[in-house]
C-alpha positions as CSV (number, residue, x, y, z in Angstrom):
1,X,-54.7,23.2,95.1
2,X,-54.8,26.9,95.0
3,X,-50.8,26.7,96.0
4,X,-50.4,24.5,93.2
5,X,-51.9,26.5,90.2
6,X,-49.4,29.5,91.8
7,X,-47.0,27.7,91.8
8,X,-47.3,26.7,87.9
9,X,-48.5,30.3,86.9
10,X,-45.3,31.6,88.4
11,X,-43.3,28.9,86.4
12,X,-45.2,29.5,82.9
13,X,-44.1,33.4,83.6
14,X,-40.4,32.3,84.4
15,X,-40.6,31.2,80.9
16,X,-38.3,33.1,78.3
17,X,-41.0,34.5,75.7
18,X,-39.6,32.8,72.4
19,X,-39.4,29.3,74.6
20,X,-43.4,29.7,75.3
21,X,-44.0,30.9,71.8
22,X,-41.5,29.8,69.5
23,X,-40.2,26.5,72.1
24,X,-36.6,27.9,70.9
25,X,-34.3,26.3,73.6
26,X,-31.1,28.3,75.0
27,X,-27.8,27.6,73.9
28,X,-26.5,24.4,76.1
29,X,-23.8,25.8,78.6
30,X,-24.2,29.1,77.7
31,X,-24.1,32.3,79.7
32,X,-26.8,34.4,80.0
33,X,-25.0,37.7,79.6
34,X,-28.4,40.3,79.2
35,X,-31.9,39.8,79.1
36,X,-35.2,42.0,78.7
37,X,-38.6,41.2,77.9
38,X,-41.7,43.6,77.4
39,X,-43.5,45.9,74.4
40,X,-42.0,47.4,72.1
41,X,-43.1,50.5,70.0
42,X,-39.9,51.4,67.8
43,X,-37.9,48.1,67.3
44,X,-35.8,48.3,64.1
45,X,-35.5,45.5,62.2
46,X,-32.1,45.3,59.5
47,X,-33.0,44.1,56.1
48,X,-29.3,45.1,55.0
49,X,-25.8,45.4,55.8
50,X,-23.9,48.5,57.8
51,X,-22.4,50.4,55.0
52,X,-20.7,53.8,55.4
53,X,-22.9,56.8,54.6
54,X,-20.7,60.4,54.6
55,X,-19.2,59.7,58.1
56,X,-22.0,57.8,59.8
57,X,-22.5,53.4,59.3
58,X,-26.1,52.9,58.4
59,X,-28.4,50.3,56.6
60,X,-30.0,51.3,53.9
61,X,-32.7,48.5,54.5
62,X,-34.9,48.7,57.5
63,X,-38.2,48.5,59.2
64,X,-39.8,49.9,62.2
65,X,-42.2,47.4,64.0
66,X,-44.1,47.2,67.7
67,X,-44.6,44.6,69.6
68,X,-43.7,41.9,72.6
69,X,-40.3,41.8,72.3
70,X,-37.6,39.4,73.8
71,X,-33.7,40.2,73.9
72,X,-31.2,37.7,74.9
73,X,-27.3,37.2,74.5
74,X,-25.2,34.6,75.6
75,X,-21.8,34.2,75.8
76,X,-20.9,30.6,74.5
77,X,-18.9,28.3,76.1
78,X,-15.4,27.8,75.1
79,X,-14.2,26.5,72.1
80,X,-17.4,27.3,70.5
81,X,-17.6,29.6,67.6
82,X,-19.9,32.0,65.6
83,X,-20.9,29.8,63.4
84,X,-22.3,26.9,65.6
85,X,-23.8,29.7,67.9
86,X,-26.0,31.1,64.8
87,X,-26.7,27.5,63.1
88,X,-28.1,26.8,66.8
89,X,-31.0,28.6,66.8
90,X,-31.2,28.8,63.2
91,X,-31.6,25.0,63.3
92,X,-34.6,25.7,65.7
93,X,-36.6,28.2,63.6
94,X,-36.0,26.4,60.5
95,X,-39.2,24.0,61.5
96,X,-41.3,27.0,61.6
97,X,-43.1,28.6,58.6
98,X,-40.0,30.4,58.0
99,X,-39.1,33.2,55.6
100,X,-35.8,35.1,55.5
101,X,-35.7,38.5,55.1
102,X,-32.1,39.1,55.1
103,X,-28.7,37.2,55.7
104,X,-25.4,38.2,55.8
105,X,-21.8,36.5,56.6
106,X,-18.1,37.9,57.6
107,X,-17.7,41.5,56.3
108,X,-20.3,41.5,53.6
109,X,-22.6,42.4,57.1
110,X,-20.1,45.6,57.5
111,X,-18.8,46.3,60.6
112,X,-19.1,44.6,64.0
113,X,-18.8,47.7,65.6
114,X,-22.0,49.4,63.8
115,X,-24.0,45.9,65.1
116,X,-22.6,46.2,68.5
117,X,-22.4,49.6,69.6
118,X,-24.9,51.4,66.8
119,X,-27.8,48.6,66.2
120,X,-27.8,46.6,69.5
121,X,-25.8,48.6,72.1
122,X,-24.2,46.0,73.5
123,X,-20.6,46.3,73.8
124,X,-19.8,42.3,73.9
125,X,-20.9,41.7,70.5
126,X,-17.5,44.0,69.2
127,X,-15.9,40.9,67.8
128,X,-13.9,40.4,64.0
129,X,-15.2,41.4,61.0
130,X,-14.9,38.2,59.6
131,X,-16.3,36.0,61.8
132,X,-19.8,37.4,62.1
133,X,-23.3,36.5,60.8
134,X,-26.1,38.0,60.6
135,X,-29.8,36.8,59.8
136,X,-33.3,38.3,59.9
137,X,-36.8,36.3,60.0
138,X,-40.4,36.0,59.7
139,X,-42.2,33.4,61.1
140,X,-45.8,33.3,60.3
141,X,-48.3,30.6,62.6
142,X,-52.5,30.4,62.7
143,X,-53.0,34.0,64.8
144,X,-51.8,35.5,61.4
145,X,-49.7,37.9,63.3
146,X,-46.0,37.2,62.8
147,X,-42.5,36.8,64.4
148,X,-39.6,38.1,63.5
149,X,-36.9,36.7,64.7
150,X,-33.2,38.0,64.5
151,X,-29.6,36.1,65.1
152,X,-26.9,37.8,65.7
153,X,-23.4,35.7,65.7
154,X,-19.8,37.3,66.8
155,X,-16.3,36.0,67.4
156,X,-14.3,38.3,69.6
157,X,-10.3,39.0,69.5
158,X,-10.4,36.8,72.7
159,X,-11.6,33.7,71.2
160,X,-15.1,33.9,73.0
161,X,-18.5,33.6,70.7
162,X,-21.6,35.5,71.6
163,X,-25.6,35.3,70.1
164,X,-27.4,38.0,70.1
165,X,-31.0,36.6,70.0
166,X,-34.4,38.8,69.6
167,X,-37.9,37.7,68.7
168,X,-40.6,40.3,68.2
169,X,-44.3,39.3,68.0
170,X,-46.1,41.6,66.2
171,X,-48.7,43.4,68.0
172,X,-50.7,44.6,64.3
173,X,-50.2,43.8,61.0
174,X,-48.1,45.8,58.9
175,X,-50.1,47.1,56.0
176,X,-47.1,48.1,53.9
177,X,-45.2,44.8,54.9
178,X,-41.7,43.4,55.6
179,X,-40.2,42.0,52.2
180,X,-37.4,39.9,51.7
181,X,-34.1,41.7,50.9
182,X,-33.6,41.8,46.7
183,X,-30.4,39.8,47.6
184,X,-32.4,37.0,49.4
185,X,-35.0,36.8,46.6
186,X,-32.0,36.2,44.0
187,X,-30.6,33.2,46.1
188,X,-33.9,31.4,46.1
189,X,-34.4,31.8,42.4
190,X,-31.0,30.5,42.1
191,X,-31.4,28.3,44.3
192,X,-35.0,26.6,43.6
193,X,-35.9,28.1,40.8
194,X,-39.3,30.4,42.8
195,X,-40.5,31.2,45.8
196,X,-44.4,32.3,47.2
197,X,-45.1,36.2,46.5
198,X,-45.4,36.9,50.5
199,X,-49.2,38.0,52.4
200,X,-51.1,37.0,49.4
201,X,-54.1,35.9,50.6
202,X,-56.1,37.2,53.2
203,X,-60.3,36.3,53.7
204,X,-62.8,38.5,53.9
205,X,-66.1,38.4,56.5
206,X,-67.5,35.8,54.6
207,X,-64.2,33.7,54.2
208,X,-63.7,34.3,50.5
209,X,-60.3,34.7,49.9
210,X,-58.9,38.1,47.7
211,X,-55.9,39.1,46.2
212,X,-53.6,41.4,49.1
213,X,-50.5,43.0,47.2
214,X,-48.2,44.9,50.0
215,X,-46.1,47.2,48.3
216,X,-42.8,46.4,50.2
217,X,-43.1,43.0,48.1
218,X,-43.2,44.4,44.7
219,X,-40.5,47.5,45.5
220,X,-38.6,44.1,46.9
221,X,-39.0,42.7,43.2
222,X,-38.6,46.0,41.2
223,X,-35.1,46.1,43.3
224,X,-34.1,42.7,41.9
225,X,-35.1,43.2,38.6
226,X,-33.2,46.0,38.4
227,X,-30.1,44.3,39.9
228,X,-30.7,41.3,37.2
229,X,-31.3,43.2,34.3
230,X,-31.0,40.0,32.5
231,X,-33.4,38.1,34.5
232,X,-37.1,36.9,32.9
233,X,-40.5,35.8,35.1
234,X,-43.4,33.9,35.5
235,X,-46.0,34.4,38.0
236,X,-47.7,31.2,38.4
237,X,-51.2,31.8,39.8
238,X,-52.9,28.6,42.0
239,X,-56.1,28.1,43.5
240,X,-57.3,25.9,44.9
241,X,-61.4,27.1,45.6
242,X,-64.4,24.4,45.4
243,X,-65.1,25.7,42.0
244,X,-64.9,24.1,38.3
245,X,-61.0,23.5,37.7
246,X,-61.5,26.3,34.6
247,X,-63.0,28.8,36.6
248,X,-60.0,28.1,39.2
249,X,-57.6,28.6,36.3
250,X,-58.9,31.5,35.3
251,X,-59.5,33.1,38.8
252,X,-55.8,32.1,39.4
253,X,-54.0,34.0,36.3
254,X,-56.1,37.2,37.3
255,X,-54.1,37.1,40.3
256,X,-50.8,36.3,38.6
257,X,-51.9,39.8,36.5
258,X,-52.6,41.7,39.3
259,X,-48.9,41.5,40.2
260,X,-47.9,41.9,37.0
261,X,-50.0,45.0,36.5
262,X,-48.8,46.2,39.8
263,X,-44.9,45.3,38.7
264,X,-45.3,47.2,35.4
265,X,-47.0,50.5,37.5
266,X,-43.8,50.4,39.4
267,X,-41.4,50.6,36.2
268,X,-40.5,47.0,35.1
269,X,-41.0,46.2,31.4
270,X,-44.0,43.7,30.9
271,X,-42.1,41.9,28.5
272,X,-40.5,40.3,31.0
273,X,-42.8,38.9,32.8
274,X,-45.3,35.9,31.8
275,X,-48.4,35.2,33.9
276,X,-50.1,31.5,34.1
277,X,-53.0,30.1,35.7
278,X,-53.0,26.4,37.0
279,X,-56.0,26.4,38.8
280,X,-55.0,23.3,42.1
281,X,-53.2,21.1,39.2
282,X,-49.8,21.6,40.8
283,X,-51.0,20.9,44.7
284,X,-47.5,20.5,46.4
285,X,-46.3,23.2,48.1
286,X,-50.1,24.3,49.0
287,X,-49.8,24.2,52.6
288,X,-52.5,26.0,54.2
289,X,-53.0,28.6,51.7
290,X,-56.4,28.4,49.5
291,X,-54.5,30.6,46.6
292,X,-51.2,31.6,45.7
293,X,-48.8,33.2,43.1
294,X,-45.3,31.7,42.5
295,X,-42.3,33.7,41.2
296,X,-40.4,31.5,38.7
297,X,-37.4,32.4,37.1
298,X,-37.8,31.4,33.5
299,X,-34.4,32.0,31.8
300,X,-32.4,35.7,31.4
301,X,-32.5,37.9,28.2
């Protein structure tokens, strides 16, 4: 018996980190050209493209996190290309409570140099400009500490496709937070029309839930507003307490104007932004959370 639990201990720790955590599979017929696993106290995660600053390629977006980190990168088979190579795993995480931070495609990412040899320091992932993607993630799950997961996709000059894959499980929460790149906010108010203002809830020691505002999220908002001057918004407060649906209403526009108050602190004119209270009368889209705030995009100026 004893030989038998060995046996399976040593085959859970054979198991690649994101496949026991995340159950993200390896790339069929793929070769395993570098791995590492272990902590992490400086990893850099790129919320923005390489761009060229004086003489040096830099992002202008970034954050430093710790934590367990995994870092694999295969080498596809042939006749496979960037693009299915990044859709692969892509595919995977998309089943996850999944928010992108920050995507880019061909040479909108900048250079494939800068993400080979300045960013990642691997010398494989030199392919063409224009067949490259790039995508960063957060992944949130019950132990309220997150992923972040980041895909890397490259054609080289020799026909040959190669994923860069790293997952990083945060060992503490970030108090400041890890906000979605202005650009990424845009496409899903073009897109859908809102999305969830990010770590909005949190409880306290007796499970009453309170309003958490992480400045990364309204600098991330502040940054689109001023790249849309045009642009108009609602913060839609829900909540969805055991309480009389009026006091829920009214609990859930003070959190709508808490946002607002803390967008208006940070520069943007109030005028354009609205603030509602719904109470739980709009339930879809509730999912675990006992309260939240929606950014709608109501119309431009």
């Amino acid at each position: 018996m004893k030989k038998i639990i060995s046996i399976v201990f040593i085959l859970l720790l054979s198991l690649p980190l994101y496949a026991a955590e995340l159950k993200l599979q390896a790339y069929p017929n793929a070769r395993e050209v570098f791995h590492s696993a272990g902590q992490e106290g400086n990893f850099l995660l790129a919320l923005s493209a390489y761009k060229k600053v004086d003489s040096s390629w830099l992002v202008d977006r970034s954050q430093r996190l710790s934590g367990s980190l995994e870092r694999t990168t295969f080498e596809l088979p042939a006749d496979h290309n960037a693009e299915m190579g990044f859709a692969f795993f892509k595919d995977q995480i998309d089943k996850y409570n999944l928010r992108e931070l920050f995507h880019c495609k061909a040479r909108d990412c900048g250079t494939s140099n800068s993400w080979a040899n300045n960013h990642f320091k691997i010398i494989q992932l030199y392919g063409m400009d224009q067949h490259q993607l790039y995508g960063a993630y957060e992944i949130t799950n019950a132990d309220e500490k997150p992923f972040y997961v980041v895909i890397y996709a490259v054609m080289r000059g020799n026909k040959r496709a190669y994923v860069q894959l790293e997952v990083l499980h945060l060992s503490k929460i970030s108090e400041f937070g890890v906000a979605s790149s202005p650009e990424t906010l845009n496409k899903l108010l073009n897109t859908n029309g809102y999305f969830v203002f990010p770590d909005f809830v949190s409880k306290d020691a007796q499970g009453s839930a309170h309003l958490q505002i992480k400045q990364a999220h309204i600098q991330a908002l502040v940054a689109l507003l001023g790249l849309e001057p045009k642009l108009n918004l609602a913060l839609v407060g829900h909540d969805y307490s055991l309480v009389p649906i009026a006091q829920q209403q009214s609990e859930s526009k003070k959190n709508a104007e808490q946002i607002k108050s803390a967008l208006v602190a940070a520069g943007v004119d109030a005028k354009r932004l609205q603030t509602f209270g719904v109470g739980s009368l709009a339930p879809a889209g509730r999912g675990d959370r006992s309260a939240r705030v929606e950014i709608v995009k109501v119309g431009e100026n």
